[in-house]
C-alpha positions, 0 to 999 in steps of 0.5 A: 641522064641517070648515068651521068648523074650516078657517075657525078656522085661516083667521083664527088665521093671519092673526091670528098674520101680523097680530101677527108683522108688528106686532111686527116693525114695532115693532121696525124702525121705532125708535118704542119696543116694545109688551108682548108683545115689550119683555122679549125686546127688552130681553133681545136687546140686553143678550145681543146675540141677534137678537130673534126667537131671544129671541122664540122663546125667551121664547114657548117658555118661556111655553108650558112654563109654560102646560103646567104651570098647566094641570095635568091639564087641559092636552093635548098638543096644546097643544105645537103652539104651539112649531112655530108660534112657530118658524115666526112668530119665524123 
């Protein structure tokens, strides 16, 4: 059981180092923004914010409105995606 957890975190990881990478590539090389990123990349420059604050934002807010459509489903657990998102976006 505890390797199969150690291999689900493994390759959650890497998956997030793949998107963060991805995203940040995007957005420095100028050849336009993918989904997840265009909203907080269009808030950033309206605001003049750096885009991993908005994208830290906008992540935080969408994991608040994640807690609440889960309702009494949601664990608290699912809070451990904030830390994430800060480490990710910084």
């Amino acid at each position: 059981m505890k390797k199969q957890w150690a291999w689900r975190i493994l390759f959650y990881l890497i998956g997030v180092n793949c998107m963060a990478l991805g995203t940040t590539l995007n957005s420095k090389t100028g050849l336009g923004l993918g989904t997840v990123t265009s909203t907080p990349y269009a808030i950033a420059c309206w605001l003049g914010m750096r885009l991993s604050t908005v994208v830290l934002i906008f992540y935080s807010l969408m994991i608040g409105i994640q807690f609440l459509i889960k309702g009494k489903r949601r664990l608290w657990r699912d809070l451990l995606q904030l830390p994430t998102s800060l480490l990710f976006s910084a």
